[in-house]
C-alpha positions as CSV (number, residue, x, y, z in Angstrom):
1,X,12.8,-3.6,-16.1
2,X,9.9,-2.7,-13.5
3,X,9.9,1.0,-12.5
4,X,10.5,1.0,-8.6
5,X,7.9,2.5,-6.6
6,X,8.2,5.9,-4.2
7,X,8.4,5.3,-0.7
8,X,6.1,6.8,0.7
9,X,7.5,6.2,4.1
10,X,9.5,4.1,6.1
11,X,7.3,2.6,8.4
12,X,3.8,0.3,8.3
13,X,0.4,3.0,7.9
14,X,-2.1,1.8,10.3
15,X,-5.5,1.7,8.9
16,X,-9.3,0.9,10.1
17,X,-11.2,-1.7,7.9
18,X,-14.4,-3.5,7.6
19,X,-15.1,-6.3,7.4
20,X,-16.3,-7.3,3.9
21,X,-14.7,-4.1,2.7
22,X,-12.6,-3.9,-0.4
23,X,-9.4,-0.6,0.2
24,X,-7.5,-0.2,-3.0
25,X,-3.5,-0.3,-1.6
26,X,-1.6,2.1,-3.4
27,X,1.7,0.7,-5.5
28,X,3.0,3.6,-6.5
29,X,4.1,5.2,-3.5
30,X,2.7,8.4,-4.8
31,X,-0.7,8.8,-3.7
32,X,-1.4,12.1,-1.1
33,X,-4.7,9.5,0.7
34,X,-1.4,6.6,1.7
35,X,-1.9,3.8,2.1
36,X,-4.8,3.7,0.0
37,X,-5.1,5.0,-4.2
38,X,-5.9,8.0,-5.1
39,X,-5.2,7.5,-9.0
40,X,-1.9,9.0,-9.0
41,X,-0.2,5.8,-10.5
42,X,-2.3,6.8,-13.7
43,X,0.4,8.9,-14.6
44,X,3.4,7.2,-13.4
45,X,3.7,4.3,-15.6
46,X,3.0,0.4,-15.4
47,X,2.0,0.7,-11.5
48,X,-1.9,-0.3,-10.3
49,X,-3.5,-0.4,-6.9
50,X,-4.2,-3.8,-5.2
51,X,-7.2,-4.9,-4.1
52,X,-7.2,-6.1,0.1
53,X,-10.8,-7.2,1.1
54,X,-10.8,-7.6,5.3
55,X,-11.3,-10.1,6.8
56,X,-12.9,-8.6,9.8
57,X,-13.3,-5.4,11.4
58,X,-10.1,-3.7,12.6
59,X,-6.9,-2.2,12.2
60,X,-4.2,-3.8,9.6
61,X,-0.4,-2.4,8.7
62,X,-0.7,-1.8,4.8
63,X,3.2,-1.3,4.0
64,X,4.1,2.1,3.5
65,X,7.6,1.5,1.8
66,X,5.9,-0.1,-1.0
67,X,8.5,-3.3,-1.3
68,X,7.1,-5.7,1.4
69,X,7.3,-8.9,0.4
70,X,3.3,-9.8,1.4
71,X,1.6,-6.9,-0.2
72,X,-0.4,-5.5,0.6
73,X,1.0,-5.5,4.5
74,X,4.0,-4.6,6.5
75,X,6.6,-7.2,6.3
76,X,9.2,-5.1,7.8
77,X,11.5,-4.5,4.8
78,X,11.6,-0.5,5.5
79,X,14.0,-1.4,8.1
80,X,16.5,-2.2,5.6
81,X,15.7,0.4,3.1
């Protein structure tokens, strides 16, 4: 069985991106730089970032509940969590 991530919070984490730009999207739920990895999943278990590369400059909604159906973004699941 899959360890279930932390959620970090119940609501999307708007976030500034370049185009051409690789952020690391944190899995885990534990990282204290959310959305983005700071390492912290090294020590809890099976969990890596995921790599989002924009598309284009501007502002995205990485999910901050950690179980949206399209990771790396908001879904909306939260609302039900």
């Amino acid at each position: 069985m899959a360890p279930e991530p932390v959620i970090a919070q119940k609501s999307p984490i708007k976030t500034a991106v370049e185009a051409g730009k690789s952020y690391w999207w944190c899995t885990c739920g534990q990282s204290s730089k959310q959305p983005l990895c700071d390492g912290s999943h090294k020590a809890a278990g099976e969990f890596k970032p995921m790599e989002y590369k924009a598309e284009k400059d501007g502002d995205v909604f990485f999910c901050g509940c950690k179980h949206s159906s399209k990771a790396p973004m908001c879904d909306g699941t939260h609302k039900g969590l």
